[in-house]
Residue, then its C-alpha position, 0 to 999 in steps of 0.5 A: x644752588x641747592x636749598x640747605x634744608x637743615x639750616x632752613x628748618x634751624x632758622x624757622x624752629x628759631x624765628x619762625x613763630x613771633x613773637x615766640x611765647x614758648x619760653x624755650x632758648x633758641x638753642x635748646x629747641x635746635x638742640x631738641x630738633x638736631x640733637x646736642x651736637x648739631x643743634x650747637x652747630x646750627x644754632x651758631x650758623x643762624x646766629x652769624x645770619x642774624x648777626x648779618x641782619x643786624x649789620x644791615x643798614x636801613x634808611x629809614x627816611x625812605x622805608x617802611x617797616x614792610x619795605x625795610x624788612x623786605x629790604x634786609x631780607x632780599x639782602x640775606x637771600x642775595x648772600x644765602x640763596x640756600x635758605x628757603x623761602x619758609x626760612x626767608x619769611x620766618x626772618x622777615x616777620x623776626x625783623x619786621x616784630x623786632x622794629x616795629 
């Protein structure tokens, strides 16, 4: 399958530093990178991926918070496998700071 290159730019502008000390909504950086329509349609599509993430269930009896992380991503990619690994890494360090 073909790499979608703009939602894996999207997803790393909007997870890709953690934590994000900038201040700026997630929206308006995609909506700076993409322009106002697209950045809108972006930031709705990353947020159904992240809404994926956040209905993922972990044990956490048998996880770590490396392993867990791991788990969830490997669980978006199987779904997505048009997001880069940049993308993949930048949700693994979101969920990984968001849990610890």
């Amino acid at each position: 399958m073909a790499i979608n290159e703009e939602l894996s730019r999207a997803i790393f502008i909007s997870y890709g530093e953690v934590p994000d000390l900038s201040g700026q909504s997630v929206e308006s950086k995609l909506k700076e990178a993409f322009g106002e329509i697209k950045g809108t349609e972006l930031f709705h599509q990353v947020g159904k991926i992240v809404e994926e993430i956040d209905n993922i269930s972990v044990d956490w009896a048998n996880h770590t918070l490396a392993s867990a992380s791991k788990f969830v991503v490997n669980a978006i990619h199987l779904k997505h496998p048009d997001i880069n690994d940049e993308a993949l890494d930048a949700l693994y360090r979101s969920y990984a700071y968001a849990n610890r």
